[in-house]
N, C-alpha and C positions, 0 to 999 in steps of 0.2 A: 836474301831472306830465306829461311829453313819453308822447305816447301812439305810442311808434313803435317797430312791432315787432322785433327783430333778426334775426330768422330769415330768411334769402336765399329770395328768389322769393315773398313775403309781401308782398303789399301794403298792408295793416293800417295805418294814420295817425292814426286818429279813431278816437272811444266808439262811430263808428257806421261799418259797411261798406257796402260799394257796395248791397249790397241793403235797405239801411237798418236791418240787424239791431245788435242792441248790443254792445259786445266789452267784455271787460273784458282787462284786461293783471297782467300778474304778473311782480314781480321776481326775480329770481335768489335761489336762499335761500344761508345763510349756513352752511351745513353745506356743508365743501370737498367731501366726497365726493363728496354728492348733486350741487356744483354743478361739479364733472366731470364727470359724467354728462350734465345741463342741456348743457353746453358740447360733450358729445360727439354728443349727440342731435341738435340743432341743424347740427353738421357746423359748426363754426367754431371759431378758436384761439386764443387771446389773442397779442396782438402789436403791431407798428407799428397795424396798420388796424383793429384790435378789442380792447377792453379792458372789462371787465363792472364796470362802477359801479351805481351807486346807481340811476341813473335808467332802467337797461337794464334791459327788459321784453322780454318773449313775450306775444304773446295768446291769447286763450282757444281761436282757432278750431285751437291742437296740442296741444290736452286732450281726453282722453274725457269725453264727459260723468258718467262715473264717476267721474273725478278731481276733480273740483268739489262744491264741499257751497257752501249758498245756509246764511250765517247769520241770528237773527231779526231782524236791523237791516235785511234787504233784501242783502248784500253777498255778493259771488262772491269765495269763498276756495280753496285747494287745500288737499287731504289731505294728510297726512303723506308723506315718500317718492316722493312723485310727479314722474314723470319726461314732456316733452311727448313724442308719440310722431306725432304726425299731421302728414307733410309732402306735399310738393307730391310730391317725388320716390319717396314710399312708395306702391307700388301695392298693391292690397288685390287678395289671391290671388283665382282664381276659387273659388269655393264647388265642390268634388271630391263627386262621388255618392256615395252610400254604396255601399260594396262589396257585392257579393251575397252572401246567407247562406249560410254553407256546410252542405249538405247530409250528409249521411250516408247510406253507399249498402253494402248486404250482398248478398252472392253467394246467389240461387238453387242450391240444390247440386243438385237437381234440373234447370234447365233452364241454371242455370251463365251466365246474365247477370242484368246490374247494374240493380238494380231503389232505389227509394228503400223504405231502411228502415221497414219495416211488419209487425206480427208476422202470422208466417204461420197459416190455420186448421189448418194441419196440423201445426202443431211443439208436441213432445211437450213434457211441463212442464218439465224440465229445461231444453231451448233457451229455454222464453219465461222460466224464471228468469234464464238468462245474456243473454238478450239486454234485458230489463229494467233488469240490473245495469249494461251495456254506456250502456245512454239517459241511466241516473240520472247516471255520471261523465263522459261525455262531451258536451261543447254541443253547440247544434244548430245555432248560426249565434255569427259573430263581430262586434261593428260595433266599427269601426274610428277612428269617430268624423269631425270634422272638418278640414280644415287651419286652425289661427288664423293672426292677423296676428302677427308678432314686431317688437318694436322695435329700432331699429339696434344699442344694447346688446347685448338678447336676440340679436341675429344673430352681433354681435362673439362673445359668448361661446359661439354654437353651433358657429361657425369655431374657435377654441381649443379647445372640447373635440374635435372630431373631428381636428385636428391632433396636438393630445397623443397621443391612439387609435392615431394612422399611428405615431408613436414610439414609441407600447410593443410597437405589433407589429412596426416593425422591430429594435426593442432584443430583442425576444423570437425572432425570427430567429438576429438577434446572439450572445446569449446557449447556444442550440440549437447552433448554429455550432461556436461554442465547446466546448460541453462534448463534440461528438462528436472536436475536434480535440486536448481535455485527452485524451482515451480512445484516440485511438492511437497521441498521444505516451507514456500511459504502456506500451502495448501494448511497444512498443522500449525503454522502461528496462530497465536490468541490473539483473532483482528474480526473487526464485525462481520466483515467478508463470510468469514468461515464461522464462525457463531451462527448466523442465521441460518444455515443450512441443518442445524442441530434440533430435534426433537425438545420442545417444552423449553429450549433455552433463554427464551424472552420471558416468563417467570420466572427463571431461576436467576437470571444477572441482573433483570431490569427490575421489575414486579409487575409490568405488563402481560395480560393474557394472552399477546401477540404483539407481531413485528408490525402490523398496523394500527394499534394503540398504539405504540414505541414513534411511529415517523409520525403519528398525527399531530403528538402533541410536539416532537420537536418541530414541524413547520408551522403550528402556534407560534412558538415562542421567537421563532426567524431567527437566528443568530448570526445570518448573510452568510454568504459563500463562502470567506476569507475572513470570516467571524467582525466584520466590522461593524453591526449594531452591538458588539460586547463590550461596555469598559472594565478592559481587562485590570487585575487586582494589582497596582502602584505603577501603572501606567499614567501616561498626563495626556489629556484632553485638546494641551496647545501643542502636545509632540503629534501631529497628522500632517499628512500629506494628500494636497487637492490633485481627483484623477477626472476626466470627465470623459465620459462615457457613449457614445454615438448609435442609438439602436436603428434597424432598418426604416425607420419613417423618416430621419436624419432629427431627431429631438435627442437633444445631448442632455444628460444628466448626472449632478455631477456626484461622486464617492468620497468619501473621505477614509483614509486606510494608513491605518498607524503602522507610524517608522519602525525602523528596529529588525534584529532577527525575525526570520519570517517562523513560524511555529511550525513544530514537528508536526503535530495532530491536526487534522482539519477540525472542525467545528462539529462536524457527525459524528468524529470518535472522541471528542475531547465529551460531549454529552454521553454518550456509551460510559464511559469510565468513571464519571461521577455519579452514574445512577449504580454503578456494579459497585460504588465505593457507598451508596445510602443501600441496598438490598444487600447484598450479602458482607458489609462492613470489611470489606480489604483494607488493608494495612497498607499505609502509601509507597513503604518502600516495593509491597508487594505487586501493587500496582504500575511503580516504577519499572518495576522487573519486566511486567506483561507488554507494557507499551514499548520500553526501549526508551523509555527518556528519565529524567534526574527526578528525585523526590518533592524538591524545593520546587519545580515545576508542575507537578501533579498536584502538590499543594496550591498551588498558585490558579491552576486551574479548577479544584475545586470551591474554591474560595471565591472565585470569580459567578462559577457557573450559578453556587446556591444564592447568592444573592441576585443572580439576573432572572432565574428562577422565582427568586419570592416577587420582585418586581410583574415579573411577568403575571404570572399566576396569583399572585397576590389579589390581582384588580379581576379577576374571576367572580360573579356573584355564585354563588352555592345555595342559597338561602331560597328554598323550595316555595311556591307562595301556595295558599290554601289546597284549591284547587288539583296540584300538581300533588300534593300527602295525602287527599280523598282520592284519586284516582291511584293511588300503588297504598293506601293502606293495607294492611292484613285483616285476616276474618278475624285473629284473634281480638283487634282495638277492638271493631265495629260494632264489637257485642254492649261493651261498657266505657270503652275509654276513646270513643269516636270524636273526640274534643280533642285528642293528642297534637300536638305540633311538633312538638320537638324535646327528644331525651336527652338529659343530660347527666355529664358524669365527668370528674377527674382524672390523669392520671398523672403519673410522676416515671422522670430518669434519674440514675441516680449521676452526682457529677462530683468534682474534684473538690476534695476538701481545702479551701484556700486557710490562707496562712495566718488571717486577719480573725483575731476571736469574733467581731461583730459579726462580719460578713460571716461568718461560718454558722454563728448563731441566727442569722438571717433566711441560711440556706439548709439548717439540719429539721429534719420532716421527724415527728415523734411516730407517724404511723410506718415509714420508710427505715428509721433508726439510722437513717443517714443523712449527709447532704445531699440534696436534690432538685430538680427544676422540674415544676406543677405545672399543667396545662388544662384547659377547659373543651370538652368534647363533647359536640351534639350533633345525633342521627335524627333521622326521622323514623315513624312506625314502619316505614320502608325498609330500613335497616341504610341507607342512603348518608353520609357523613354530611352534614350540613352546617358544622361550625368546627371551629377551629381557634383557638388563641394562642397570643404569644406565651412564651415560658414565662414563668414567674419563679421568685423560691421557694425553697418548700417550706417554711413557717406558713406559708398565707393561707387563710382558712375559705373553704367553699363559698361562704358569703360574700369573702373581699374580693375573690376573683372574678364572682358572679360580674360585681358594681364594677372593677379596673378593666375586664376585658373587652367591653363593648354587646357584651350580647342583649342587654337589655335595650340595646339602640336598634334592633332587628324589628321588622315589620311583622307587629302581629293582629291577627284579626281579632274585634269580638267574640266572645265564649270559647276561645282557645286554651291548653290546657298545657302545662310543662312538668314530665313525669321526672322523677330523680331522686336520688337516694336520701336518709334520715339525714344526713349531714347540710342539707342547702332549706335553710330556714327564709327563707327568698320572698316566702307572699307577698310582705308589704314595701317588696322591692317591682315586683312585676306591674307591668302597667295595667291600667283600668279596665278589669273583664276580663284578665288571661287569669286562670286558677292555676294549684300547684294541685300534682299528684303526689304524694310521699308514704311508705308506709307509718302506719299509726307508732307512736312512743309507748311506751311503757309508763304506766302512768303513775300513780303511787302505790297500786295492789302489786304484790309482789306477781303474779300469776295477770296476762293477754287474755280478754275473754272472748269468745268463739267469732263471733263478729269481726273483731279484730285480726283473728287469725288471718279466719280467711281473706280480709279485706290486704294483711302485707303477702300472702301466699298469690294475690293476684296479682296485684303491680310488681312484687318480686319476678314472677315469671314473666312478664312484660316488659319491664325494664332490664333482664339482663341483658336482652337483644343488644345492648350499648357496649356488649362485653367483647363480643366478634369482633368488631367494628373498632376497635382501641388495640384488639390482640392484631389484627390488619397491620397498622401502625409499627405494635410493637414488632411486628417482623420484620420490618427491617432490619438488616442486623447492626447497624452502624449505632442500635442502640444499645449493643450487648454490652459494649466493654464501659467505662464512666466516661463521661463527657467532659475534658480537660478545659481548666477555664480558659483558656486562650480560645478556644472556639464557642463562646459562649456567642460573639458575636454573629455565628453562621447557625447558632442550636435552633 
């Protein structure tokens, strides 16, 4: 067998070297990994100028003598796994001293310098327990050990791992980076979160004077945690699932929590969003926008919410009794109009011209010049909203509304009095003892005579107080644009 070494800068030729000692040579093993490794150790590549056959050796002087086992026949073999590791170009570290032991050093409180820990003859039993305890768990000295030799391998892969190290600490930079740059993008989302931190913004989205008008009435209305007192809009009733519930006393109670995708919005923003869509009349795709969810959705949560809403609120009384109008009436009634109970007045939106000559004819107002839906509003001398009806169309005249809305069903006292415009010809509609206040008609003289003046110049300025009170209303802005009949059933 050719005894000639392939390792660069190896002189190796012969069973004997220059000093006469005996070399044995070794071929390349047959395990690819191991003989990557071989090939990587060596520093050479297979190619044009080197290719590892059969006859290609290493000698023994790039083995440790650890790697070698002498079998009983006399012959020099290698151990399993063994990679050559001793080259010309490997220099062997200098041998590093061992570090000094570290000492342990406690404060004199007494003379208050640093002495080497020694228990003192004066320290009372308690210290020399603690300080005993102190000796038992902590060393008295560290050794550090040696530096070893590493193989080019061993180096290769000491270089990788502290490479990888630089990357997870710049990923984890990275990462840091990031998560404080998610945290003040969301600081800027349009989410209640950050609304309520905003100057006057609970009038301006909601129509509350405040974010504690805003939660009081939503924990009125309780819409549950996970919105399950809502019947949500084309949902079913029989689609629930029974959850039951275990609070600390062990009394289980049980939930009922509909199937189905679980909803983006909680129940606190899905109310936020329908009130920013009745006050300042967003546009649902625009509102789709703000929240991050579909239109078809926001619809559906509106639709839902105004009707749990009328529910809720609906069974609300408003309807002030005597008592409660004499103690907030104004100076101005009490002079002449201290019988006042409750003003009243109309007003109209205007809405979508349907496609039906009747119905259009039904719903077009001669004093609006449009189609429109009428409603009935009544304050008190307070200025206080005390009534409310549903829409009607706009053909209906102040009379018919009076009799269809229910107001004449309201509780009124003896010698009460209902102020309201020339148009509600109502007395012998009101029940027994309540009067009307209306400014006087014009009678057959072409010319009001001074009496009469002043008698409409006073109720006129008392009764417009009903005018605030309906422009309130009208601010919301959901009722700027025309009300499309497909919503008639949420108007």
């Amino acid at each position: 067998m050719p005894s000639h070494c392939c390792v660069p800068q190896c002189t190796a030729r012969d069973v004997h070297g220059e000093d006469g000692e005996k070399l044995s040579f070794f071929t390349f093993p047959s395990d690819k990994t191991l003989k990557k490794k071989w090939i990587h150790a060596i520093r050479r590549e297979e190619g044009p100028n080197f290719k590892v056959r059969k006859t290609t050796v290493v000698c023994g002087r790039h083995f440790r003598e650890s790697d070698i086992k002498r079998t009983l026949a006399g012959k020099n073999m290698l151990k399993p796994g063994v990679v050559p590791s001793l080259f010309a170009w490997v220099r062997t570290s200098p041998r590093k001293r061992n570090p000094p032991k570290v000492r342990l050093f406690s404060i004199d409180k007494r003379t208050e310098r640093q002495t080497e820990k020694e228990p003192a003859q004066d320290m009372t039993i308690e210290e020399r327990e603690e300080q005993a305890f102190i000796d038992e768990i902590e060393p008295t000295s560290v050794d550090f050990g040696t530096q070893t030799d590493y193989t080019p391998y061993e180096e290769h892969l000491r270089e990788t791992i502290q490479t990888l190290n630089q990357k997870i600490e710049d990923l984890t930079l990275k990462v840091s980076h990031l998560e404080r740059k998610n945290n003040e993008l969301k600081s800027k989302l349009f989410s209640l979160e950050n609304i309520q931190n905003m100057k006057d913004s609970s009038a301006f989205y909601t129509g509350f004077s405040n974010w504690d008008s805003f939660m009081a009435i939503y924990n009125y209305l309780d819409p549950g945690e996970l919105g399950e007192n809502i019947n949500y809009w084309l949902s079913s009733n029989t689609n629930t699932e029974i959850f039951y519930y275990s609070d600390d006393s062990g009394q289980s109670e049980e939930i009922n929590l509909k199937k189905g995708r679980s909803r983006t919005l909680k129940p606190l923003d899905e109310y936020f969003l329908v009130l920013c869509r009745l006050r300042q009349g967003f546009h649902e795709d625009h509102l789709a926008h703000l929240f991050h969810i579909s239109p078809s959705t926001v619809s559906r949560i509106i639709i839902t919410w105004i009707n749990y809403m009328f529910l809720k609120l609906g069974t609300i009384n408003i309807w002030p009794t005597r008592e409660d109008v004499d103690a907030n009436m104004p100076e101005s009634f009490k002079e002449k109009y201290k019988s006042t109970r409750v003003i009243i007045d109309c007003t109209e939106v205007k809405c979508q011209m349907p496609s039906s000559l009747q119905k259009n004819s039904e719903l077009f107002s001669s004093y609006k010049n449009h189609t429109t839906l009428k409603g009935l509003v009544g304050i008190s001398p307070g200025g206080a909203i005390t009534f409310v009806s549903q829409l009607y169309t706009g053909s209906i005249s102040d009379r018919e509304i009076v009799e269809r809305s229910g107001f004449l069903d309201m509780t009124f006292d003896e010698k009460d009095s209902v102020m309201a415009d020339k148009g509600f010809t109502i007395q012998d509609l009101l029940p027994l003892g309540v009067s009307l206040n209306l400014p006087p008609f014009l009678g057959a003289s072409a010319q009001m005579d001074a009496e009469n003046v002043i008698l409409t110049q006073e109720i006129a300025s008392l009764r417009i107080h009903i005018e605030p009170a309906i422009n309130k209303i009208k601010n919301f802005h959901v009722w700027d644009r025309v009300v499309p009949l497909h919503q008639f059933d949420t108007s």
